[in-house]
N, C-alpha and C positions, 0 to 999 in steps of 0.2 A: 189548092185551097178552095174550099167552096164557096158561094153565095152567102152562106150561114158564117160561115169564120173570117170572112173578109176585114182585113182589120182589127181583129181579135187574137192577144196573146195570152197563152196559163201562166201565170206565174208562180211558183212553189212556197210558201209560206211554213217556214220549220218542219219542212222536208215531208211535210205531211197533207198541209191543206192549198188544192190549187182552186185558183182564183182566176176568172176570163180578166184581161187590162186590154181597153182599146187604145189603138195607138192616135197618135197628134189629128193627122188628117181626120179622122172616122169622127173623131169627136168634134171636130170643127163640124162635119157635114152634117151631123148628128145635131147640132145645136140648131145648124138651120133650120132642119128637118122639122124641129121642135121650137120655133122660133114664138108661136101663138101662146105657148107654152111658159116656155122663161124669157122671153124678152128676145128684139131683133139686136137690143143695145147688148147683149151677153154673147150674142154668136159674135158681131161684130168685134170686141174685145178680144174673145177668144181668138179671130182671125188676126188682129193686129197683133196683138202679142208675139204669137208664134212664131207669124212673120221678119214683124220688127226683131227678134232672138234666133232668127235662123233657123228655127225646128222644124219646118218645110220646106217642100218644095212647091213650085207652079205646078207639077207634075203630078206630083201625091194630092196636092187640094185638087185639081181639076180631077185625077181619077176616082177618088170619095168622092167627091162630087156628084159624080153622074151613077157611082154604085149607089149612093140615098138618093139617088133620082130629085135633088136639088140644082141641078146644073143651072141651070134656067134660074135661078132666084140666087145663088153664089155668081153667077158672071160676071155681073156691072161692078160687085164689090173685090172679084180678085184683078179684074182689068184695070179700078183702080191702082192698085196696089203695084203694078207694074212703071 
């Protein structure tokens, strides 16, 4: 998988039209990335939810993570979460 598709799945839509779907992590890191954007309170959410539902791991946030090169600004908030 490259740089480019990291986190990115097609998904087939009536067997004809495919669509890229980012997965749980990417879009968490994604929000942060974007955080000046939509809000720190929306990445946040996003992070608890997941969490709070199991859709993650420590492992998949901290490697998104560091692939949006948000590492450094997701830390303090998954260190909470531990």
């Amino acid at each position: 998988m490259s740089d480019v598709d990291y986190g990115i799945t097609t998904a087939v839509v009536d067997g004809v039209v495919q669509i890229p779907v980012t997965d749980i992590p990417k879009t968490i890191a994604d929000c942060f990335k974007f955080r000046n954007k939509i809000g720190l309170d929306v990445a946040l959410e996003a992070l608890r939810d997941a969490w709070q539902h199991k859709k993650v791991t420590m492992d998949e946030l901290w490697k998104a993570a560091e692939h949006c090169r948000v590492a450094n600004v997701m830390r303090p908030y998954l260190e909470s979460l531990v």
